[in-house]
Backbone as CSV, one residue per row, in Angstrom:
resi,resn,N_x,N_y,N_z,CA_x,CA_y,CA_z,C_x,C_y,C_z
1,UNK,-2.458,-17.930,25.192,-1.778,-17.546,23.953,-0.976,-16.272,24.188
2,UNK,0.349,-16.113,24.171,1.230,-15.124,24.299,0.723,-14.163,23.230
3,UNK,1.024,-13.201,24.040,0.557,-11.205,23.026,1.548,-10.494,23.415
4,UNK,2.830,-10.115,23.072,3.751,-9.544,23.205,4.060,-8.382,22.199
5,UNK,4.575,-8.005,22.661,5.443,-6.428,21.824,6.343,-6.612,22.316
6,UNK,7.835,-6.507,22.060,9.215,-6.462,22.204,9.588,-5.877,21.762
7,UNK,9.730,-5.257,22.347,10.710,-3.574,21.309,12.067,-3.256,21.570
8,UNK,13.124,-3.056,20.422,14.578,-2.432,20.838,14.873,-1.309,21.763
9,UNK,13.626,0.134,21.745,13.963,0.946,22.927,12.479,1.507,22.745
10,UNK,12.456,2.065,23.804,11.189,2.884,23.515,11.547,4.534,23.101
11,UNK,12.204,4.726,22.638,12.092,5.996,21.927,13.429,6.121,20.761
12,UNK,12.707,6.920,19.626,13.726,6.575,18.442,14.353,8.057,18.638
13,UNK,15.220,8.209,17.806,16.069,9.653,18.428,15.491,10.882,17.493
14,UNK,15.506,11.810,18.220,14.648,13.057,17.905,12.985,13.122,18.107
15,UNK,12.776,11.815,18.709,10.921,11.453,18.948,10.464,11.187,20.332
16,UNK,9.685,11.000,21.098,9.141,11.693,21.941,8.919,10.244,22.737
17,UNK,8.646,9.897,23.912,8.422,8.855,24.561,7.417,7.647,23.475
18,UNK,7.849,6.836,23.559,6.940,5.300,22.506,6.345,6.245,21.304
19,UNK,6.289,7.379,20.984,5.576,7.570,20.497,6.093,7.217,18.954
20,UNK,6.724,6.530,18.488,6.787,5.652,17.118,5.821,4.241,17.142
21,UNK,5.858,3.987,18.335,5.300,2.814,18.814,3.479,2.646,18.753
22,UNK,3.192,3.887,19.172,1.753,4.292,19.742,0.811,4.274,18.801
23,UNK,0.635,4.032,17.806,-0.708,3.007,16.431,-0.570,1.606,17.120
24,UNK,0.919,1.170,17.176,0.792,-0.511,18.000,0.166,-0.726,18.712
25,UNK,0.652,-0.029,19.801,0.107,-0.398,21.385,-1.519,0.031,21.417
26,UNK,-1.927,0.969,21.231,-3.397,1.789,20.460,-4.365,-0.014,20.158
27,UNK,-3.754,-0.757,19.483,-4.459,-2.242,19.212,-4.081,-2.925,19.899
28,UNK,-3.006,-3.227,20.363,-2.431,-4.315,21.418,-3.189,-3.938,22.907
29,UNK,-3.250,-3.068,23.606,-3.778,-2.595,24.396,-5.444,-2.220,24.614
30,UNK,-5.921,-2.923,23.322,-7.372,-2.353,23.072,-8.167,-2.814,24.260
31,UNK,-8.265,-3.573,24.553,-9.091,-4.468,25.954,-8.863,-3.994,27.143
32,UNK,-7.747,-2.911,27.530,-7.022,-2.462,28.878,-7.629,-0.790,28.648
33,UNK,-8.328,-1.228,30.625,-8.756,0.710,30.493,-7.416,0.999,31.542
34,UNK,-6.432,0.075,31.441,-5.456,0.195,32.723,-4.387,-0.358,32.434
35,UNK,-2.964,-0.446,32.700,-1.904,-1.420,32.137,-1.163,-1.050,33.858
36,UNK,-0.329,-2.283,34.192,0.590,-2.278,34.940,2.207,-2.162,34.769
37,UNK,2.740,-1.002,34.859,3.840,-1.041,34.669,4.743,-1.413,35.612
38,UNK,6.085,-1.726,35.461,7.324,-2.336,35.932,8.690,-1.158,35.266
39,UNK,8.676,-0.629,36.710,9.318,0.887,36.752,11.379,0.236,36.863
40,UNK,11.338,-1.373,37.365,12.662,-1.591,38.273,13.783,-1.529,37.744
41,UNK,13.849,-0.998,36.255,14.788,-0.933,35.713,15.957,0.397,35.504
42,UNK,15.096,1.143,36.175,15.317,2.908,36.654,16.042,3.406,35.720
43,UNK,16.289,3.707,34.230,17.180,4.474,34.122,17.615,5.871,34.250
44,UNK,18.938,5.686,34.369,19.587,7.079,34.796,19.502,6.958,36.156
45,UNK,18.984,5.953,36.888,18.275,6.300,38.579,17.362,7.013,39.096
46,UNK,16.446,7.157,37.945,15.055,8.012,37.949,14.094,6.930,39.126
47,UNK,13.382,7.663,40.124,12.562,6.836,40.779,11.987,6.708,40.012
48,UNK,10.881,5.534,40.507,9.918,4.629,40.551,8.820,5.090,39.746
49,UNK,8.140,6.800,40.569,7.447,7.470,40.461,7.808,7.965,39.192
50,UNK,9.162,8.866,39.145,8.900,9.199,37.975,8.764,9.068,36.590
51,UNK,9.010,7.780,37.165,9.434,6.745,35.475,7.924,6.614,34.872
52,UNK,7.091,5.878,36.048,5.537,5.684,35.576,5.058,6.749,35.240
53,UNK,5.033,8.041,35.706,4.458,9.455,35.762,4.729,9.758,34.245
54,UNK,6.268,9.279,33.496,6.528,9.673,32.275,6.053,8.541,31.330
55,UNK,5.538,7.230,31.484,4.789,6.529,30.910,3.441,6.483,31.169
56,UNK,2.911,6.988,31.777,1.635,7.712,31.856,1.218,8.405,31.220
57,UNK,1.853,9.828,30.883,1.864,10.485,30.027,1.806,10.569,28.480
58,UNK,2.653,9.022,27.942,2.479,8.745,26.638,1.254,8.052,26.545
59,UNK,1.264,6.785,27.623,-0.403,6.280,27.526,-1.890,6.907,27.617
60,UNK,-1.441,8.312,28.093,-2.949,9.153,28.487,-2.933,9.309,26.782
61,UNK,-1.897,9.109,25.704,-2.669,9.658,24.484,-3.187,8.948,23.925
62,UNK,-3.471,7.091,24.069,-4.269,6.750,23.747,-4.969,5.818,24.808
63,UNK,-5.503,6.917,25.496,-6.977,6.514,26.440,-6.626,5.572,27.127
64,UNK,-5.342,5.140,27.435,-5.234,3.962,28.893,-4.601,4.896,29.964
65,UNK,-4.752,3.975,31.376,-4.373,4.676,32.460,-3.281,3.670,33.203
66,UNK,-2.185,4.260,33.747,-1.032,3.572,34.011,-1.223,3.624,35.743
67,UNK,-0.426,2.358,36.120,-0.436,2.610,37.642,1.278,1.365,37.789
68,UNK,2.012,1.845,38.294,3.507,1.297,38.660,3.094,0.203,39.616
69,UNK,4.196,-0.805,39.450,3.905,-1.850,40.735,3.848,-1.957,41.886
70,UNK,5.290,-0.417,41.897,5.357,-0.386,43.175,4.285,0.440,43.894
71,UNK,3.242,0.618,43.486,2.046,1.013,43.996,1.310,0.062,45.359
72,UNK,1.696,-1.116,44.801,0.846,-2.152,45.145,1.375,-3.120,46.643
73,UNK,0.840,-3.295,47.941,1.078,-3.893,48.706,1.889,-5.260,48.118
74,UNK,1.371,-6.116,47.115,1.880,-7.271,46.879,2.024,-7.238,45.054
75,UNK,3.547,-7.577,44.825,3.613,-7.045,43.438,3.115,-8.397,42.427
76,UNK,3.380,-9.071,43.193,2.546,-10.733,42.099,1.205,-10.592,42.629
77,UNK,0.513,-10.309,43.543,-1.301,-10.116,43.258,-1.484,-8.663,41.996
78,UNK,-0.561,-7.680,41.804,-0.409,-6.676,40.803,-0.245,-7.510,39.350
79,UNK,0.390,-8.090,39.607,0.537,-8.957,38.541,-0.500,-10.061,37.687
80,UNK,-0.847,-10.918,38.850,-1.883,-11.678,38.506,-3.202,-11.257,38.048
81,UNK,-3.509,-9.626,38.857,-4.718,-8.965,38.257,-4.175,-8.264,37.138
82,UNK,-3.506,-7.591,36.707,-2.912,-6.979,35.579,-4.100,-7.364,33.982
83,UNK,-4.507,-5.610,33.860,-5.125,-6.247,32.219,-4.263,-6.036,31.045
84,UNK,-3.474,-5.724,31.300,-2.095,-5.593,30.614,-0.385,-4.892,31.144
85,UNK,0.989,-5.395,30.887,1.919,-5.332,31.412,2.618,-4.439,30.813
86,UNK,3.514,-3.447,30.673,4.334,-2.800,30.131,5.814,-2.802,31.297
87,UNK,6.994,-3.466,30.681,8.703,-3.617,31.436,8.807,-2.338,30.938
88,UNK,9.495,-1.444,32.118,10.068,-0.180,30.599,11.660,-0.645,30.780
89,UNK,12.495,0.200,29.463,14.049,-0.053,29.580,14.686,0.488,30.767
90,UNK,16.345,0.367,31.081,16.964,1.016,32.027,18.112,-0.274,31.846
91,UNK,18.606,-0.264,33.494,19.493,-1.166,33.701,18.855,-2.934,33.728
92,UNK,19.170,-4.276,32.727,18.697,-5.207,33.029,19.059,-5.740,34.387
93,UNK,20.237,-5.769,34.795,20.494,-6.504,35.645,20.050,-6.315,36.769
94,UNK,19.537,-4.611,37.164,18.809,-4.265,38.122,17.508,-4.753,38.035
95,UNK,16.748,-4.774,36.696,15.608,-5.022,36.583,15.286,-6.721,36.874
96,UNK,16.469,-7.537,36.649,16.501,-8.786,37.016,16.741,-9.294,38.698
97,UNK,17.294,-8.274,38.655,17.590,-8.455,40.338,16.250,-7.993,41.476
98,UNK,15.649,-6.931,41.062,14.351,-6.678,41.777,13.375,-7.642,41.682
99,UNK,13.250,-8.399,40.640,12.231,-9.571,39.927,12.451,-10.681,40.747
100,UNK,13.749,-10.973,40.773,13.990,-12.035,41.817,13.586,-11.798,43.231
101,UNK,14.283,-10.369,43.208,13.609,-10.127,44.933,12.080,-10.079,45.655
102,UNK,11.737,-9.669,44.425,10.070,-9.660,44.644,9.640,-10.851,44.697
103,UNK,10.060,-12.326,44.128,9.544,-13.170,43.823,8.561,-13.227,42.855
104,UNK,8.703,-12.597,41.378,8.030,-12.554,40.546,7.760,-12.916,39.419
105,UNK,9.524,-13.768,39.073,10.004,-13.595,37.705,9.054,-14.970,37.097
106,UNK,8.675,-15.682,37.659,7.931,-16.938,37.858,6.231,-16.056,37.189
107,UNK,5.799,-15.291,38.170,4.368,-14.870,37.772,4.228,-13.833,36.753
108,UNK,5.292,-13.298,36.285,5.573,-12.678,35.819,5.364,-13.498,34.135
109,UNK,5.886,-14.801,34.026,6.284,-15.435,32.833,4.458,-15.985,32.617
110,UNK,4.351,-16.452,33.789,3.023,-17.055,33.403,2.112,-16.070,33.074
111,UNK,1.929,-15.348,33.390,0.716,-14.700,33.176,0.852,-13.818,31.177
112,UNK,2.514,-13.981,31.372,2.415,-13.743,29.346,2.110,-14.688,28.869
113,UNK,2.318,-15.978,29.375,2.407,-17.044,28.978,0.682,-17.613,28.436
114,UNK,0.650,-16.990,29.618,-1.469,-17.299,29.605,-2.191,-16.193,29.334
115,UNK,-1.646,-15.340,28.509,-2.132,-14.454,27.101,-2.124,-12.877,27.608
116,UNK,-1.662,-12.327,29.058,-2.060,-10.912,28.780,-1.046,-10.055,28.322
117,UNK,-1.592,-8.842,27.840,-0.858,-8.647,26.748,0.349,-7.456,27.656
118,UNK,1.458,-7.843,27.113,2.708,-7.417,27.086,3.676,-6.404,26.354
119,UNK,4.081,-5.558,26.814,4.888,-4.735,25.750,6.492,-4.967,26.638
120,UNK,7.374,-4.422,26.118,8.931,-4.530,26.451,9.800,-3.757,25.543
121,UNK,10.509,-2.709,26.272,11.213,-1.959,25.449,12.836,-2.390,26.350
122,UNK,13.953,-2.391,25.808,14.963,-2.576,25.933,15.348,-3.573,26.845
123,UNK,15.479,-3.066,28.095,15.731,-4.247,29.654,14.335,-4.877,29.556
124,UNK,13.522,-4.364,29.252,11.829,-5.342,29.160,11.737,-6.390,28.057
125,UNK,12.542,-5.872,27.371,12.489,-7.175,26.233,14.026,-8.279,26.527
126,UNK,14.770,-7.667,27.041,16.047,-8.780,26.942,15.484,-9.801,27.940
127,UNK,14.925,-9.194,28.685,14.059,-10.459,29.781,13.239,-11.154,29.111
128,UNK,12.393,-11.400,27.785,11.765,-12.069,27.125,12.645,-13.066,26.607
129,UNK,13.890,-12.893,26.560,14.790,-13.846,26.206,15.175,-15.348,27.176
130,UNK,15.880,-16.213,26.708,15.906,-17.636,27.718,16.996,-16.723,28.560
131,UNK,17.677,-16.003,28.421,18.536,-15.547,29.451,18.655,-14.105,28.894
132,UNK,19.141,-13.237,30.443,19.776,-11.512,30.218,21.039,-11.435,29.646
133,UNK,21.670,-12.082,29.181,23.220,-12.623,28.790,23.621,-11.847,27.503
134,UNK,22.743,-11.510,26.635,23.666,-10.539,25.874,23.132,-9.207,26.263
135,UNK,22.686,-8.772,27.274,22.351,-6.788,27.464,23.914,-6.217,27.374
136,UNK,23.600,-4.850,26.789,24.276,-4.364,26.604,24.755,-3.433,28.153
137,UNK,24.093,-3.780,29.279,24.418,-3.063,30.404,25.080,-3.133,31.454
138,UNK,25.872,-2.097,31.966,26.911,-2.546,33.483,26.095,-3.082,34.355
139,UNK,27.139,-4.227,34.588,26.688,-5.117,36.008,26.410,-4.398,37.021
140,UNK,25.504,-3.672,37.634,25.693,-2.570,38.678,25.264,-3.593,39.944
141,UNK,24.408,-4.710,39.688,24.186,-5.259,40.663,24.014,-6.495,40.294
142,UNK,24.357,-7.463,41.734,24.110,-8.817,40.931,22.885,-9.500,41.337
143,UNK,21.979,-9.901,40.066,21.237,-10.881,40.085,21.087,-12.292,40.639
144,UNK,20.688,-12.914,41.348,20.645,-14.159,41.798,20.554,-15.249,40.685
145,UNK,20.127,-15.356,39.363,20.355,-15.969,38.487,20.373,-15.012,36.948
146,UNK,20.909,-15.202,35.985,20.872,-14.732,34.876,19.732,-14.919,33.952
147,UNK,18.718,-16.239,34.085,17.935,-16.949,33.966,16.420,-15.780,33.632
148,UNK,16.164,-15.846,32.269,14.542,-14.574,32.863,13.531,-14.972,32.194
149,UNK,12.599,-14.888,31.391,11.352,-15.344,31.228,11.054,-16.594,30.333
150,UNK,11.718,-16.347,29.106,11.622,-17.012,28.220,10.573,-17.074,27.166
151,UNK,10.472,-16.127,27.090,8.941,-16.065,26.520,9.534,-16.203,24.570
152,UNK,11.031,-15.710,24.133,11.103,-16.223,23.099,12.076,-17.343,23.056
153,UNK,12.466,-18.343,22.433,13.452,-19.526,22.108,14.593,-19.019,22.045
154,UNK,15.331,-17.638,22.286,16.427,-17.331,22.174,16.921,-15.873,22.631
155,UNK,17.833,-15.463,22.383,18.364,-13.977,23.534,18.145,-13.439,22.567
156,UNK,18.278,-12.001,23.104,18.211,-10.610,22.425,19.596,-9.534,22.714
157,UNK,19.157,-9.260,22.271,20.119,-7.860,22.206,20.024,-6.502,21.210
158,UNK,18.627,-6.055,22.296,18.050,-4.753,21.778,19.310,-3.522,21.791
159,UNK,18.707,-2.451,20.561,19.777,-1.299,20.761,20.863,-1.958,19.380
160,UNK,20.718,-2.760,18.992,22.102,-3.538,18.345,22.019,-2.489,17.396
161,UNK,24.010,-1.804,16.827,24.420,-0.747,16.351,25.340,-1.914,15.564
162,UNK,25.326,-1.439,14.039,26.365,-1.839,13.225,27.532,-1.249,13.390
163,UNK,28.879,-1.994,13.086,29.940,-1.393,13.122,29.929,-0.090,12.069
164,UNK,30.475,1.130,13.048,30.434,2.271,12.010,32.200,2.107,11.685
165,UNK,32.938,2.223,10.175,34.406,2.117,10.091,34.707,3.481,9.943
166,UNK,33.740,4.737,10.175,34.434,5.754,10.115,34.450,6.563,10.894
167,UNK,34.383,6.072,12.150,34.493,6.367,14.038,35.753,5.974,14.220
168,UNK,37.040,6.098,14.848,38.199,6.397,15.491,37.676,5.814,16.598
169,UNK,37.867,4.888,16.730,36.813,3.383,17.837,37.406,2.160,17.807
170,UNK,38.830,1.748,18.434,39.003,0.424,18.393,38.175,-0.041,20.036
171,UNK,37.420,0.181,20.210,36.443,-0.972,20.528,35.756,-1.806,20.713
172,UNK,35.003,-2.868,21.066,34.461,-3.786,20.785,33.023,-3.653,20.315
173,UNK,32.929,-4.350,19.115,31.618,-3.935,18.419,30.775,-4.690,19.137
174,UNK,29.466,-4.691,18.703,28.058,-5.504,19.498,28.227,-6.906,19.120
175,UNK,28.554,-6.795,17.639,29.326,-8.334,16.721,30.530,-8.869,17.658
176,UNK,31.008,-8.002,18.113,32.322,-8.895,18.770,32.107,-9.462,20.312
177,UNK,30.986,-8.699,21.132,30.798,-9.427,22.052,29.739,-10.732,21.914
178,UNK,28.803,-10.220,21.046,28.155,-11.549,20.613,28.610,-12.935,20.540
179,UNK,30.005,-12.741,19.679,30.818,-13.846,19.397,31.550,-14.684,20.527
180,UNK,31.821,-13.425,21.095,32.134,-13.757,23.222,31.583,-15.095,23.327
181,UNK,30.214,-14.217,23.671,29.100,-15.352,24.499,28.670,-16.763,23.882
182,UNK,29.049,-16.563,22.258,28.848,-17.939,21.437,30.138,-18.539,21.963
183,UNK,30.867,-18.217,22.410,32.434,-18.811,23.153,31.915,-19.798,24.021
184,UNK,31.072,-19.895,24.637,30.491,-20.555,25.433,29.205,-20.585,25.465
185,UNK,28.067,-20.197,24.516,26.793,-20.975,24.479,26.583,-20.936,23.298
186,UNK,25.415,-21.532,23.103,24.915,-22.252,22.073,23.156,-21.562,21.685
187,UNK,23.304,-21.043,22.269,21.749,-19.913,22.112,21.593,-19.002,21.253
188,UNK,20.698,-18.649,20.260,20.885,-17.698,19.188,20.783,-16.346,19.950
189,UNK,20.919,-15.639,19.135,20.792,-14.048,19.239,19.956,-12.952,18.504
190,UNK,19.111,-12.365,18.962,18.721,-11.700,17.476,19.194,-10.240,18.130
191,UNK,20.209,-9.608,16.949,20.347,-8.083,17.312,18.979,-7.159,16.979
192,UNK,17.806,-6.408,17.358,17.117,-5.518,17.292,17.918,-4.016,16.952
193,UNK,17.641,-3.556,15.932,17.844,-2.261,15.430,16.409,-1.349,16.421
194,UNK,17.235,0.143,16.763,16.269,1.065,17.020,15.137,1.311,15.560
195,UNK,14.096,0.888,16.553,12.832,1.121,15.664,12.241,0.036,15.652
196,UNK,12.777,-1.616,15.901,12.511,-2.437,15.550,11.737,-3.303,16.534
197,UNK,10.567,-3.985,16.305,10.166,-5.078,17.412,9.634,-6.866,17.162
198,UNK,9.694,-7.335,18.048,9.145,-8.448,17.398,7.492,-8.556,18.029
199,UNK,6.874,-9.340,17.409,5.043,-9.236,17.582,5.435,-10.656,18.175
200,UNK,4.943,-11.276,18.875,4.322,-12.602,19.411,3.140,-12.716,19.432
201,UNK,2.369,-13.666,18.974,1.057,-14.251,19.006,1.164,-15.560,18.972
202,UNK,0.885,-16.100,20.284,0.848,-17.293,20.217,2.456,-18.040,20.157
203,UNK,2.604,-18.669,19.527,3.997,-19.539,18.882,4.662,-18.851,17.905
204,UNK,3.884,-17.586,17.240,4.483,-16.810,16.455,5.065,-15.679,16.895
205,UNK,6.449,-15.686,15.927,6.819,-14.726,16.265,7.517,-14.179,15.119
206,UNK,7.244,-12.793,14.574,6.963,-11.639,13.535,8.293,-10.264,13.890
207,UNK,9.266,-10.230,12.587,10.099,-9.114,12.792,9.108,-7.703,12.372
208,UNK,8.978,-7.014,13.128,8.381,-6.171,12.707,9.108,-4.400,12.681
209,UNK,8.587,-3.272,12.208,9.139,-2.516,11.912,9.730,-2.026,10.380
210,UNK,10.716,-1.737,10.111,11.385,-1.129,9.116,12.595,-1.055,8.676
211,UNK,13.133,-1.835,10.224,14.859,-2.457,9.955,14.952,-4.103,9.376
212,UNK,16.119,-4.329,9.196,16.087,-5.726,9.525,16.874,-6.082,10.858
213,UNK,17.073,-6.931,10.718,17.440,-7.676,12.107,18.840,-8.498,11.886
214,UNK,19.442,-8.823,12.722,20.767,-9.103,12.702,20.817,-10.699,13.577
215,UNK,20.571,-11.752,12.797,20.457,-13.073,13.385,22.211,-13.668,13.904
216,UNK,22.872,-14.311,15.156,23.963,-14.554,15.113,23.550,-16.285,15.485
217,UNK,24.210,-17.465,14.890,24.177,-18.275,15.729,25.506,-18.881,15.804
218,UNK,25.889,-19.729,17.258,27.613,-20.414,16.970,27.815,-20.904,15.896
219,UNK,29.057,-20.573,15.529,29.859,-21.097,14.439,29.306,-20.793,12.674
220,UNK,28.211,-19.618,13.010,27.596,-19.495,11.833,27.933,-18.050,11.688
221,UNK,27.566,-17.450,10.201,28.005,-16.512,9.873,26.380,-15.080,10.506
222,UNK,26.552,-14.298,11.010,25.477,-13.478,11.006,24.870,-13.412,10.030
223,UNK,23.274,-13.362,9.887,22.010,-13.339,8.639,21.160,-11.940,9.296
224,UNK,20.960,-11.198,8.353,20.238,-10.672,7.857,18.595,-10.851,7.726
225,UNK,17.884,-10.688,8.644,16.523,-11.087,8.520,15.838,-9.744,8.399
226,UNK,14.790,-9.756,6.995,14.156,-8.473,7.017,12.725,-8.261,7.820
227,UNK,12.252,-7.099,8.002,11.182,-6.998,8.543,10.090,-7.973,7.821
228,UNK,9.498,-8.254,8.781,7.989,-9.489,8.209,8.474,-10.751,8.284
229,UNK,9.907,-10.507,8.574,10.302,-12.039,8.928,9.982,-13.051,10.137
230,UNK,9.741,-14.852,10.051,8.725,-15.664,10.276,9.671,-15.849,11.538
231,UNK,9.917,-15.891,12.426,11.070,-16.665,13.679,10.788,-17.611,14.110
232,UNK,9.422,-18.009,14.162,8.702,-19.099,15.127,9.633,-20.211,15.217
233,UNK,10.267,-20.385,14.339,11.390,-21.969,14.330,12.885,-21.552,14.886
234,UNK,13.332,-20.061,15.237,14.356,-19.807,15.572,14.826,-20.637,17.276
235,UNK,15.819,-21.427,17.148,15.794,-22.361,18.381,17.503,-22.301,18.410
């Protein structure tokens, strides 16, 4: 039975590492005197080390102990023993591209798949999606497939920012690349607002938080889904 947390980022602005997050994870994490993190998404190009060292730090406040993958001689036996997983954000495509290299993205799915429990903040959650295809991040490297876990029926696109009209910004909004990728697929989207996550249990899946959510599908008009909203049928 899938146990997920999917989160838009892990930190809301002016607040301190997960720590908006940390009553969640505090229950989601209750069974783990240990979680395995997945550092490969580096942002900024922060090593390995220091990425875990700074998610360590938020987890020492509620009584779990963190250890990075790249700790580990073999990162799918890290995996397979894992009493719980935490992706942190950064670059997806890097984070997709190490997954492949490791040969993981496979043990990686199963083992959410076959219930341990999971968290995902930004690049950790767009990988919960049937594909990395709407991240908001430079191609810095290329992935061997676009293809990543699947753990929900449809893409993401954490971080999602409404058009502001009183920014001096003819740029492309998050709405306008969305519409891109409906140019050529047929896969929904859910935009995640900062603050926002979805719960998985099982087949369910729960908007949670305090935003709503920004549903796109082809040829349809964007919806509005509020927090507590049901997704399980979103396909």
């Amino acid at each position: 039975m899938k146990n997920c947390i999917i989160a838009s980022t892990s930190t809301l602005y002016g607040g301190d590492y997960l720590d908006y997050v940390l009553p969640e994870l505090s229950e989601h994490f209750k069974n783990c005197k240990t979680i395995l993190f997945i550092p490969y998404a580096q942002p900024s190009g922060i090593s390995y080390e220091e990425y875990t060292n700074k998610v360590a730090a938020s987890f020492a406040n509620i009584n779990i102990a963190v250890k990075g993958i790249h700790e580990f001689k073999s990162p799918k036996v890290a995996i397979e023993q894992a009493e719980g997983i935490f992706t942190g954000g950064g670059n997806t495509f890097l984070l997709v591209f190490q997954l492949y290299k490791n040969n993981i993205m496979d043990a990686l799915a199963s083992a959410i798949k076959n219930g341990i429990p999971y968290l995902g903040t930004s690049a950790g959650s767009n990988i919960c999606g049937l594909t990395m295809q709407t991240t908001n991040d430079m191609p810095i490297i290329y992935p061997p497939s676009f293809q990543t876990l699947g753990i929900v029926p449809f893409n993401l696109n954490p971080h999602y920012l409404d058009a502001d009209l009183q920014l001096k910004h003819n740029g492309e909004t998050r709405e306008t690349r969305i519409k891109e990728y409906h140019q050529f697929n047929t896969v929904p989207v859910l935009g995640l607002r900062e603050g926002s996550w979805l719960e998985v249990k099982g087949e369910k899946i729960t908007l949670k938080g305090t935003l709503s959510a920004r549903l796109f599908k082809q040829n349809k008009n964007p919806e509005e889904l509020e927090s507590g909203s049901d997704l399980s049928d979103l396909k």
